[in-house]
C-alpha positions in Angstrom: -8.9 14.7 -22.2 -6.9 11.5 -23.7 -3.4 13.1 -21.8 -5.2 13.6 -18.5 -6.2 9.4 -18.7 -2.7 8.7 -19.5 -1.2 10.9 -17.2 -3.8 9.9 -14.5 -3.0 6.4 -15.6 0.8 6.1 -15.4 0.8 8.3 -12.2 -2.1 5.7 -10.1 0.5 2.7 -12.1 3.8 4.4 -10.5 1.8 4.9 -6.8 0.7 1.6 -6.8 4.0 0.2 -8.2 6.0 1.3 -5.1 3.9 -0.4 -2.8 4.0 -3.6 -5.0 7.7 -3.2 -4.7 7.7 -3.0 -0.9 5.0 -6.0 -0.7 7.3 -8.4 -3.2 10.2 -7.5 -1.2 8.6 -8.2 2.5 6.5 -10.8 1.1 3.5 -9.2 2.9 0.3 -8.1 1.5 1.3 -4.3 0.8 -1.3 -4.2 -2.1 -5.0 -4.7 -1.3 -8.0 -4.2 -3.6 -9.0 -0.9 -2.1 -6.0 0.9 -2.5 -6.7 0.8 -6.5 -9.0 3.0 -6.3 -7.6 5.6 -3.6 -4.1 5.6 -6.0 -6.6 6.6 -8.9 -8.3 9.4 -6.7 -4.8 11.0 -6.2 -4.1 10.2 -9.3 -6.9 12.0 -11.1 -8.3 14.7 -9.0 -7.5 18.2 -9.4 -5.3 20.1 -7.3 -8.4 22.1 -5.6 -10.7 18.5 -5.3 -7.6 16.4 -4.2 -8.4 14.6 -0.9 -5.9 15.7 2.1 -3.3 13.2 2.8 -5.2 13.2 6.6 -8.9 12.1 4.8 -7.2 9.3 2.8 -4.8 7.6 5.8 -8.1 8.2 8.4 -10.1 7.0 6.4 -8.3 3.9 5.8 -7.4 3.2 9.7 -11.0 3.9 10.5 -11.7 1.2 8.3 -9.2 -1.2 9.3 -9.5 -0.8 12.6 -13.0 -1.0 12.6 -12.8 -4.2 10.7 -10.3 -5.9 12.9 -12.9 -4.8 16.1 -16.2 -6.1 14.1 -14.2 -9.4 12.7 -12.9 -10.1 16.3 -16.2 -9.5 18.1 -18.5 -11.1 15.4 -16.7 -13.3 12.8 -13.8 -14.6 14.2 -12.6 -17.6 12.4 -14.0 -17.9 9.6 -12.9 -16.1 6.0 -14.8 -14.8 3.3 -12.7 -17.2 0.5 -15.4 -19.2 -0.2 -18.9 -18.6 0.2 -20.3 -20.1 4.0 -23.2 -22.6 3.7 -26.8 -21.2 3.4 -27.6 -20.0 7.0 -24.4 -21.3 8.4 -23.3 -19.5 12.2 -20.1 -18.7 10.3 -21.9 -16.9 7.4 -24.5 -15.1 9.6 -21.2 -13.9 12.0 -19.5 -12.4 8.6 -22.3 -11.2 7.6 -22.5 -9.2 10.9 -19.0 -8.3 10.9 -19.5 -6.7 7.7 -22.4 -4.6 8.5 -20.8 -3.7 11.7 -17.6 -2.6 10.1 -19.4 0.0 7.2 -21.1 1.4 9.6 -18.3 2.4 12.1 -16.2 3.1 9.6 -18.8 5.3 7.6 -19.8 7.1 11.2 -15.9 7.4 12.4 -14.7 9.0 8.6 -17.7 11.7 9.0 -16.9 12.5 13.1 -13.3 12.8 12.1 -13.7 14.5 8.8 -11.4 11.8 7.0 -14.4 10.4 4.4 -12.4 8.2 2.0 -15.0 6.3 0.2 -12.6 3.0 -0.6 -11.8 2.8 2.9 -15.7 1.0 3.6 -13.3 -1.6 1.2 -10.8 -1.7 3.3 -12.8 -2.2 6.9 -14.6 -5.2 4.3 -11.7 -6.3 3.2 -10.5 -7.0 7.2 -13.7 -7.4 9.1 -14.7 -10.6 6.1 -11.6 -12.4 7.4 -9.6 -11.6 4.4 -6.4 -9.7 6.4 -7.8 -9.6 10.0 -5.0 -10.2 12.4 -3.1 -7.4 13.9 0.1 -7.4 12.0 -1.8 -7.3 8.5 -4.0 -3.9 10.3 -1.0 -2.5 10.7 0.4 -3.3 7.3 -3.2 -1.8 6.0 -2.0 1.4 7.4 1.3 1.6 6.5 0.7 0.9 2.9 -1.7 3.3 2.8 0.6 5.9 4.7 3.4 4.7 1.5 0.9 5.4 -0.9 0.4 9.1 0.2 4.1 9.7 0.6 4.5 8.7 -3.0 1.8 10.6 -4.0 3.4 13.8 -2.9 6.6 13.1 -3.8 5.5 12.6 -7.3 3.5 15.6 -7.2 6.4 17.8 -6.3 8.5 16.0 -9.1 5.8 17.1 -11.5 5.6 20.8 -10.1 9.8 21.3 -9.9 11.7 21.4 -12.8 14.9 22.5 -14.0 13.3 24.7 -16.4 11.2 26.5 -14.6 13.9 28.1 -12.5 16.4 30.7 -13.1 19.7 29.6 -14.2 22.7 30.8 -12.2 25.8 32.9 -14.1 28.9 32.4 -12.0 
């Protein structure tokens, strides 16, 4: 069991490296709390309980999008960076956004059969205000779309080796 937490360990490390590669060469926000814990899901799971690539980027645009709609209908404006005064219009509106934004995002994932439980972190993560505009939703996605390319093409590196095939006699 200790090799399968270091293998799981540097694998989620070398997904989550690439996207903080692409984020501290654009400068944009490439790496977001909820995609920890969707690089240690691909990370860890089995071949048979691995999420489809289709569940994990749904389930993360559900989310964003979902947050972006609920933040710009209900809590545009203000940010979760600090905590709002006690029964402040800002706070309720956050709050609202918030609540809105799980629950589309927890109905859309099970109509479309893309559940991704850290995606309800994601559609928090835009509908509180934290990276709400459109650009940064579209960043969401693309990260996330980054993250399950290098998925599989560490997964393939790890099935294909030189030793496994035949060698060749000329």
């Amino acid at each position: 069991m200790k090799r399968r937490g270091l293998e799981t360990g540097l694998t989620a490390g070398l997904l989550f490296a690439t996207l903080g590669v692409v984020a501290w060469g654009t400068g944009s926000a490439f790496i977001f709390p909820s995609l920890g814990p969707s690089a240690f899901v691909l990370a860890f799971a089995a071949e048979s309980e691995r999420p489809r690539g289709k569940r994990v980027v749904g389930g993360h645009a559900i989310g964003a999008v979902a947050g972006f709609f609920a933040y710009t209908l209900l809590g545009s404006g203000a940010t979760l960076t600090a905590s709002p005064p006690a029964f402040s219009l800002a706070g309720l509106g956050l709050v609202a956004s918030g609540l809105l934004s799980v629950v589309a995002t927890s109905w859309g994932m099970v109509a479309t059969d893309t559940v991704h439980a850290p995606a309800c972190a994601t559609t928090l993560i835009v509908s509180l205000g934290l990276l709400s505009t459109p650009n940064e939703v579209g960043i969401i996605v693309v990260s996330v779309v980054l993250l399950v390319s290098a998925d599989a093409v560490v997964r393939k590196a790890a099935t294909s080796s030189v030793f496994d095939s035949e060698p060749t006699v000329q």
